[in-house]
N, C-alpha and C positions, 0 to 999 in steps of 0.2 A: 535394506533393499532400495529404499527410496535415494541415502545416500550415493551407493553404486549408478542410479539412473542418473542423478545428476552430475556425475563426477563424469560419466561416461559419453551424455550430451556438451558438455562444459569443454571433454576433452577434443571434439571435433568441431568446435568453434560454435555453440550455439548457447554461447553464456546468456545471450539476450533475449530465448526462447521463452512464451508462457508457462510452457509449461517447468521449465530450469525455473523461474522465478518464483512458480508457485510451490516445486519441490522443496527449492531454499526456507520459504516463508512453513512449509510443515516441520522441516527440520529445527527449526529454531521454537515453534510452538509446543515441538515436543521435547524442547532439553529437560529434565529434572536441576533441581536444585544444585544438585551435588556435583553437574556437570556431565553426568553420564546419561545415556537416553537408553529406551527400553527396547528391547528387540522387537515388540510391537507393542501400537495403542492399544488394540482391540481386542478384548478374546472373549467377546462375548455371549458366543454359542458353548465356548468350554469350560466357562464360570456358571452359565444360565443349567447346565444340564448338570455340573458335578453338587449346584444349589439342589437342584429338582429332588438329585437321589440321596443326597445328605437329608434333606426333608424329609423326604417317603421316608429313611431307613429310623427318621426317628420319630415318625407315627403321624406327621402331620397329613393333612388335607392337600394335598399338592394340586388337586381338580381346582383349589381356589384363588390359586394363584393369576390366572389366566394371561398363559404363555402359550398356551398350548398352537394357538394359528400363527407364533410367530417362529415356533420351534419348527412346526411344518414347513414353514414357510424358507426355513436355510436349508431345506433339502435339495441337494443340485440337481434340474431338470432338463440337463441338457449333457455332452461332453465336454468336456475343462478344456478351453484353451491354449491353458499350461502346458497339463501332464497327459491332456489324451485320458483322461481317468472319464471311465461312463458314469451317466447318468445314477443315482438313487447315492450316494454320500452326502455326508456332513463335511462342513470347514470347522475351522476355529471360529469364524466372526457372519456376522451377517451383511458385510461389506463384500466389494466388488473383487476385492485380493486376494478372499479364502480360497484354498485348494483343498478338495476333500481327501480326507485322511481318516486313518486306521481311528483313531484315537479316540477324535469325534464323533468319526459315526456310532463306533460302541457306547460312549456317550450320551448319544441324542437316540439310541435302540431302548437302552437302562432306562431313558426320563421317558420314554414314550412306553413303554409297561408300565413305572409308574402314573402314568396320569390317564392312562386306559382304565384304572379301576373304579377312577370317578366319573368317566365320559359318560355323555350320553350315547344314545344309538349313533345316533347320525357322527359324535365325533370318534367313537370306537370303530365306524368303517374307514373313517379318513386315516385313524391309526394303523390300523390291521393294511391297509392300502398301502401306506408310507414302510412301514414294518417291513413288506415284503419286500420293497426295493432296496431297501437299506439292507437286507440283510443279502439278498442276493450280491449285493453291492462287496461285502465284506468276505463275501464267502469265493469271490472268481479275487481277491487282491490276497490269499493264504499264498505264502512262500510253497516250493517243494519242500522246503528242510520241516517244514511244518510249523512257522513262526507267522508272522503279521511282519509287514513293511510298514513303514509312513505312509509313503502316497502311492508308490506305485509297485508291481507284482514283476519279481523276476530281476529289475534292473541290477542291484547292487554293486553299480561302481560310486555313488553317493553310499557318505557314513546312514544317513538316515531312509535307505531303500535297503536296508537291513532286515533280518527279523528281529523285534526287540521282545524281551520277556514281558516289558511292563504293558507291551502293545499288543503282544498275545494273550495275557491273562484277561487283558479286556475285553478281546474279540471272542474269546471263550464264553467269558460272564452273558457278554453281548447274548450270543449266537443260543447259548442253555434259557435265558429268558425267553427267549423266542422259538422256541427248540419246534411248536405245532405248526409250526408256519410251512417246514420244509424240512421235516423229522431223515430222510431219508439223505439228504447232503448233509445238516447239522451233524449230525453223528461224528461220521469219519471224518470230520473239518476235527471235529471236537479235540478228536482222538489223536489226532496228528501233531493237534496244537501240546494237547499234555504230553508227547512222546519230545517235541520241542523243550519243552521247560522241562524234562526229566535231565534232560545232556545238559541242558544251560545252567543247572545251580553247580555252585563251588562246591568247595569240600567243606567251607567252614558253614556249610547249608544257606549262602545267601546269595542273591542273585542279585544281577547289575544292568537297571533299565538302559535302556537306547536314550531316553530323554531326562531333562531334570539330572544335570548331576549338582554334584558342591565344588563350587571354588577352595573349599577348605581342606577337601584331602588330597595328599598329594598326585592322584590320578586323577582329580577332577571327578570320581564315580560317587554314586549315591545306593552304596546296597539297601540301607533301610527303605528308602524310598521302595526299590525294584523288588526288594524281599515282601516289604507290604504291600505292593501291587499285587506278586501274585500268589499271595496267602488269599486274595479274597476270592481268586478261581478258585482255588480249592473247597475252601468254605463254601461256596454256592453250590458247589456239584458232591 
């Protein structure tokens, strides 16, 4: 992205602008070794929350970690710039670039159940408070077809304003941990998402996320990935 901006100030004659200079000067801060640079620095809302519930699932103390006011704290409290996307999502990062998406906010729904069981009073209303928007948040971005998009509900002329299975199973797991919030939308959201992933698995029983694939087969697809995505909908419900 940051490439594209400066290519695109560069190309209408504003090679000598601060901000082209300081693009250039990230760009180069971020080569790798190997010459290749990563599709982003930062992903540190979607490392910090997949850390929280790998912890929680294997017995730790996750209330001691204290992340909790910084996990609140990426809760988007306004509409996105971007995408038009309301208020109560997650991004990937806690930086100024995130766009809230499907993925994170099931994400950061998951770690905020987990770290409600250590809260105290006063941080279980902040969760229960954020919980609410967040899942509101997730439940108005459900496709008709009954899948999860990235960012945004409806559009799908973008490959990733799709429904993806790996993005539905999490909106599900999401939506069933939080099911007391708003018993009466969770449901039918629920229901629609599993009638979703019932068309979407193959024949060979595996299924093929929207995100994460392999450069190593020849489709570029990563079934295991998307087959163990949403075996763990399953599992929870």
């Amino acid at each position: 992205l940051t490439s594209c901006v400066v290519m695109s100030l560069a190309g209408v004659g504003r090679v000598g602008h601060p901000v082209v200079r300081r693009g250039v000067e990230f760009l180069i801060a971020s080569a790798r070794e190997d010459g290749s640079w990563p599709i982003d620095t930062n992903l540190a809302t979607w490392v910090t929350t997949l850390s929280i519930n790998a912890l929680a699932g294997a017995g730790h103390d996750v209330g001691q970690l204290g992340c909790l006011d910084w996990l609140l704290s990426c809760q988007h409290q306004q509409v996105h710039h971007f995408t038009s996307a309301a208020p109560g999502g997650w991004g990937w990062t806690d930086l100024s670039g995130a766009v809230p998406d499907a993925d994170d906010t099931s994400g950061a729904l998951l770690a905020l159940a987990a770290l409600r069981k250590a809260g105290s009073v006063e941080e279980v209303a902040k969760i229960n408070a954020a919980a609410v928007r967040g899942v509101g948040w997730l439940l108005e971005l459900q496709n008709r077809d009954g899948g999860w998009p990235t960012f945004c509900r409806g559009w799908g002329a973008l490959p990733f304003d799709r429904s993806g299975v790996d993005l539905t199973a999490h909106a599900i797991r999401a939506l069933h941990t939080w099911r007391a919030l708003s018993a009466p939308r969770i449901a039918p959201a629920i229901e629609r998402g599993f009638r979703h992933l019932w068309h979407r698995q193959r024949a060979d029983g595996s299924w093929v996320p929207l995100w994460f694939g392999d450069q190593y087969d020849p489709a570029e697809e990563n079934p295991v990935y998307g087959t163990a995505r949403v075996l763990l909908a399953y599992r929870d419900l």
